[in-house]
C-alpha positions as CSV (number, residue, x, y, z in Angstrom):
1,X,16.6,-3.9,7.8
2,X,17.6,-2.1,4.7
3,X,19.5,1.5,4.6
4,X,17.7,4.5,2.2
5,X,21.0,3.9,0.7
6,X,20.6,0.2,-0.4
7,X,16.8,1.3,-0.7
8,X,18.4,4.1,-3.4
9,X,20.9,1.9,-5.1
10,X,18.3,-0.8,-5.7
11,X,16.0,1.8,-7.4
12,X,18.8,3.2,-9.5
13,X,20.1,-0.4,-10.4
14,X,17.6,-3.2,-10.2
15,X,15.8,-2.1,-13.2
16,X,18.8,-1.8,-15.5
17,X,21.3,-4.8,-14.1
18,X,21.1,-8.4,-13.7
19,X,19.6,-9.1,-10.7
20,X,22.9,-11.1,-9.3
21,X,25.2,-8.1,-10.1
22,X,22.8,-5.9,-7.4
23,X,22.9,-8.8,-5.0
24,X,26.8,-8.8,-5.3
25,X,27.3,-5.1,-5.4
26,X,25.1,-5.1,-2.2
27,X,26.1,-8.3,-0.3
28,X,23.3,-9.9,0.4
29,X,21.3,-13.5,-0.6
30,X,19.6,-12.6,-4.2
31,X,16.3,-13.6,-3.1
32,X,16.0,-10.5,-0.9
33,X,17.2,-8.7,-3.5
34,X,13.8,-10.2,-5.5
35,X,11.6,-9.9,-2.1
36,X,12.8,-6.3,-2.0
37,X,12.4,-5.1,-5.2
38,X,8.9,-7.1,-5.3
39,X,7.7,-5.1,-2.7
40,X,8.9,-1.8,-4.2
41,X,7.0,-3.1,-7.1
42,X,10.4,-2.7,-9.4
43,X,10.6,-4.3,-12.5
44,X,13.2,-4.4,-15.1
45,X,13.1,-1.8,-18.1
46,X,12.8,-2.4,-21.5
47,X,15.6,-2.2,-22.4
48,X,17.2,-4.2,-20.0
49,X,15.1,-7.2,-21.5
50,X,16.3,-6.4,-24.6
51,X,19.9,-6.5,-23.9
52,X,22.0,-9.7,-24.4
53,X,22.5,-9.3,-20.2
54,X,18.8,-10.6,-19.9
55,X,19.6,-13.6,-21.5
56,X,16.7,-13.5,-23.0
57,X,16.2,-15.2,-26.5
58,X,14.6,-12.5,-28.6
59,X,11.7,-13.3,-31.3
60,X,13.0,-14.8,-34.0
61,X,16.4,-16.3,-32.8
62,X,17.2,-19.8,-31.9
63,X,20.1,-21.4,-30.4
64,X,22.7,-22.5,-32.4
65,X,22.5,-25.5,-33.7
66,X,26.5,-26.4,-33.3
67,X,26.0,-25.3,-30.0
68,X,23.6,-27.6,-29.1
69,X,24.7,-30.7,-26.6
70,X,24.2,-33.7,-28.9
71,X,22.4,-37.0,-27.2
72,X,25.2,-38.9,-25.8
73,X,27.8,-35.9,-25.1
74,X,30.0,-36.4,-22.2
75,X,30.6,-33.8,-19.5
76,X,34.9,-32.9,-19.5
77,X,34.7,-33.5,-15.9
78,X,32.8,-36.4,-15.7
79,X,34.2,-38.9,-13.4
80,X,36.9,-36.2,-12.7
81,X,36.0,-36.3,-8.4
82,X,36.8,-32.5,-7.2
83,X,37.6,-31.5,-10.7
84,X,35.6,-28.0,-10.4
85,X,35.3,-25.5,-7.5
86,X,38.5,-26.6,-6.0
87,X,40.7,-24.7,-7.6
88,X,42.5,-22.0,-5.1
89,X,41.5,-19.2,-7.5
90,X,37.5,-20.9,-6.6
91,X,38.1,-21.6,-3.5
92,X,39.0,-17.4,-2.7
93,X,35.7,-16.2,-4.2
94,X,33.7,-18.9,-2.6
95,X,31.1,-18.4,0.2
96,X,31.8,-20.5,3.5
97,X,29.6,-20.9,6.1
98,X,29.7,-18.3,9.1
99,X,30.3,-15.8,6.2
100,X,28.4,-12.5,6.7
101,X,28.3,-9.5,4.4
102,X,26.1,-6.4,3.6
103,X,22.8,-6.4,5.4
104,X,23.3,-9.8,7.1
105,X,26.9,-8.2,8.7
106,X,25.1,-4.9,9.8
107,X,22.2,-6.8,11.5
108,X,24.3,-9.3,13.3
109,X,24.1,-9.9,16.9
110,X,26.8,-12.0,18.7
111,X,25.8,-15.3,20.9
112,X,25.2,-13.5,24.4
113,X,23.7,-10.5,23.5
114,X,20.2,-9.8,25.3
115,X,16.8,-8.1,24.4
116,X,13.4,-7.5,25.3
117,X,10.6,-9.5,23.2
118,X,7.2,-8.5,22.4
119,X,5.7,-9.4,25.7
120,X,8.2,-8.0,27.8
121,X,10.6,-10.7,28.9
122,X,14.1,-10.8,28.4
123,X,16.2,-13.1,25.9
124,X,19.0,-14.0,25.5
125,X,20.6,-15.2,21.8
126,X,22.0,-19.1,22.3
127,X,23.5,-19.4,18.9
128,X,23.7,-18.5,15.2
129,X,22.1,-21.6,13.8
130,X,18.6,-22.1,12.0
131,X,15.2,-21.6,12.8
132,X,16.0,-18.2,13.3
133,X,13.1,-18.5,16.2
134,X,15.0,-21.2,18.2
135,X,18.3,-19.0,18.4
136,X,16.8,-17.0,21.3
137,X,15.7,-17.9,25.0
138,X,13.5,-16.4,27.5
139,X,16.6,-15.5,30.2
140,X,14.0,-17.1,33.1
141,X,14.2,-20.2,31.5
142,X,17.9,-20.4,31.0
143,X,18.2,-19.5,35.0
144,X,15.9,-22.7,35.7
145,X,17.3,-25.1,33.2
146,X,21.0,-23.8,35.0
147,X,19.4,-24.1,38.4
148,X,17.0,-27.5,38.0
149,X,18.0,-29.2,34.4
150,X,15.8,-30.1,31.7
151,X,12.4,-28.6,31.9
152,X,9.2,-31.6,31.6
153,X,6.9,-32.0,28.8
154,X,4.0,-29.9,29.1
155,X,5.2,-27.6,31.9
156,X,7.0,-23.7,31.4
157,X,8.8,-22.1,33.7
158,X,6.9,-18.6,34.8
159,X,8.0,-16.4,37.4
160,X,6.1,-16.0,41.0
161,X,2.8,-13.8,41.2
162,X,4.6,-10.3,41.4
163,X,8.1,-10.9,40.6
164,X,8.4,-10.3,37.3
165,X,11.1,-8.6,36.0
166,X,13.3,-8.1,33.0
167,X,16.4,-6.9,34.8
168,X,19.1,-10.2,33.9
169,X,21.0,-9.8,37.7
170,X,17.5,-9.9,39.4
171,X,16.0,-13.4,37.3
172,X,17.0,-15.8,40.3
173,X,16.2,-19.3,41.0
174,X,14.0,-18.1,44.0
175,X,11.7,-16.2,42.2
176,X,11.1,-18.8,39.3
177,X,8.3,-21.4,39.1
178,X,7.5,-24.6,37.0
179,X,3.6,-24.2,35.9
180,X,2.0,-27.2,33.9
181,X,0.4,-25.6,31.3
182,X,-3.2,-26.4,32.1
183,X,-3.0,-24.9,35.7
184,X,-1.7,-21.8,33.8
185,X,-4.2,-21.2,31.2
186,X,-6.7,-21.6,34.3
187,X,-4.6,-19.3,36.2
188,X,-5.1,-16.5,33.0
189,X,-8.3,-17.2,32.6
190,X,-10.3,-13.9,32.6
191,X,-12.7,-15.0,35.5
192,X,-9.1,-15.7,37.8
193,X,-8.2,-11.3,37.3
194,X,-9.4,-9.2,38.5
195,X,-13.4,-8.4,39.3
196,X,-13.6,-5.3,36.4
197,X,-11.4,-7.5,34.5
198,X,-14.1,-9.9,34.4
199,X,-17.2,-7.2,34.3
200,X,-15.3,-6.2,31.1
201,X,-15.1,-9.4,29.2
202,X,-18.8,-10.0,30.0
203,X,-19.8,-6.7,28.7
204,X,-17.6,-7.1,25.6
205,X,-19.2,-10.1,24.8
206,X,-22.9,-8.7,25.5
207,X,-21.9,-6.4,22.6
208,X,-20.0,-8.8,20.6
209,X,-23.8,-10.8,20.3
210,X,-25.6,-7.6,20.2
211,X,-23.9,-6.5,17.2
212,X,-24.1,-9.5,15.6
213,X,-27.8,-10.0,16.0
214,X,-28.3,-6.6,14.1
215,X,-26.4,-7.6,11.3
216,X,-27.4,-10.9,10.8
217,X,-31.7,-9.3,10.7
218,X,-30.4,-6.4,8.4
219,X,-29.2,-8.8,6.0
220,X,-32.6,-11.6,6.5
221,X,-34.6,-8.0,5.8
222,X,-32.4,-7.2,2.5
223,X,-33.0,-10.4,1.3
């Protein structure tokens, strides 16, 4: 999530800065720094491209000749093992993993935290480790995998008709179940809920055709 100030600076700077200076100044990876500014639709100015800071070759110009790397030219650190970035000086600017800064450090949630998904249920973050996706879990399921072990192939752990809740002291064991997942997309079928449920989805779908039968004969008539 990005501040109306990082919003601000990015405005002010992106168009007039190389694009790594605004990802240093505001901490963060330099491809959100291009995803951001894409979506803002910024671009760089004139005169930015113009400037030596582009690095840009203008029209007309060529690179050096004598500056060229001639066919056979040997690296000074070749076969040198560890002869570059290992210097302590390196080293001290260097990124190491775990490190978090800017946006990434304002967004971070510690291993343990809990929140409430898009359906309802309550998670719980396992680790900081990529997918992103895999670094939360459904609290029910954690309670059943403590309770039971290792859940089966092609089953998922739901809680009892009625029980449902997304209060962590109250997901227990005893109000858990392990549901294949055939006998639970049977189970939420529409014909399983309740009778308007069902007079609903049948109407729907009476429309759903009706509609469709109308515009399928306006367009035979137009052509």
């Amino acid at each position: 999530m990005w501040t109306d100030e990082e919003v601000e600076y990015l405005r002010q700077h992106y168009p007039y800065q190389r694009s790594d200076d605004v990802a240093a100044a505001l901490g963060i990876p330099l491809r959100l720094v291009y995803s951001k500014a894409h979506r803002l639709d910024l671009k760089k100015s004139s005169a930015f491209l113009e400037s030596d800071a582009s690095g840009r070759l203008k029209h007309g110009t060529s690179i050096s000749p004598e500056t060229r790397f001639k066919p056979g030219h040997q690296t000074w650190n070749k076969g040198k093992k560890g002869a570059t970035g290992h210097h302590p000086n390196c080293r001290a600017t260097q990124f190491r993993k775990g490190d978090r800064n800017g946006i990434a450090a304002s967004r971070y949630q510690p291993i343990g935290t809990e929140r409430i998904n898009s359906e309802g249920y309550l998670e719980r973050k396992v680790n900081d480790d990529n997918p992103a996706q895999r670094r939360w879990v459904t609290v029910h399921r954690l309670v059943w995998q403590s309770a039971y072990g290792s859940i089966p192939k092609g089953y998922v752990v739901c809680f009892l008709p009625g029980r449902r809740t997304a209060v962590a002291a109250e997901i227990v064991p005893e109000i858990l179940e392990l549901v294949h997942r055939a006998d639970l997309a049977r189970r939420n079928h529409w014909s399983n809920q309740h009778p308007e449920l069902g007079k609903l989805v049948q109407l729907k779908g009476a429309i759903t055709r009706q509609v469709n039968r109308i515009a399928r004969e306006a367009k035979e008539k137009q052509s």
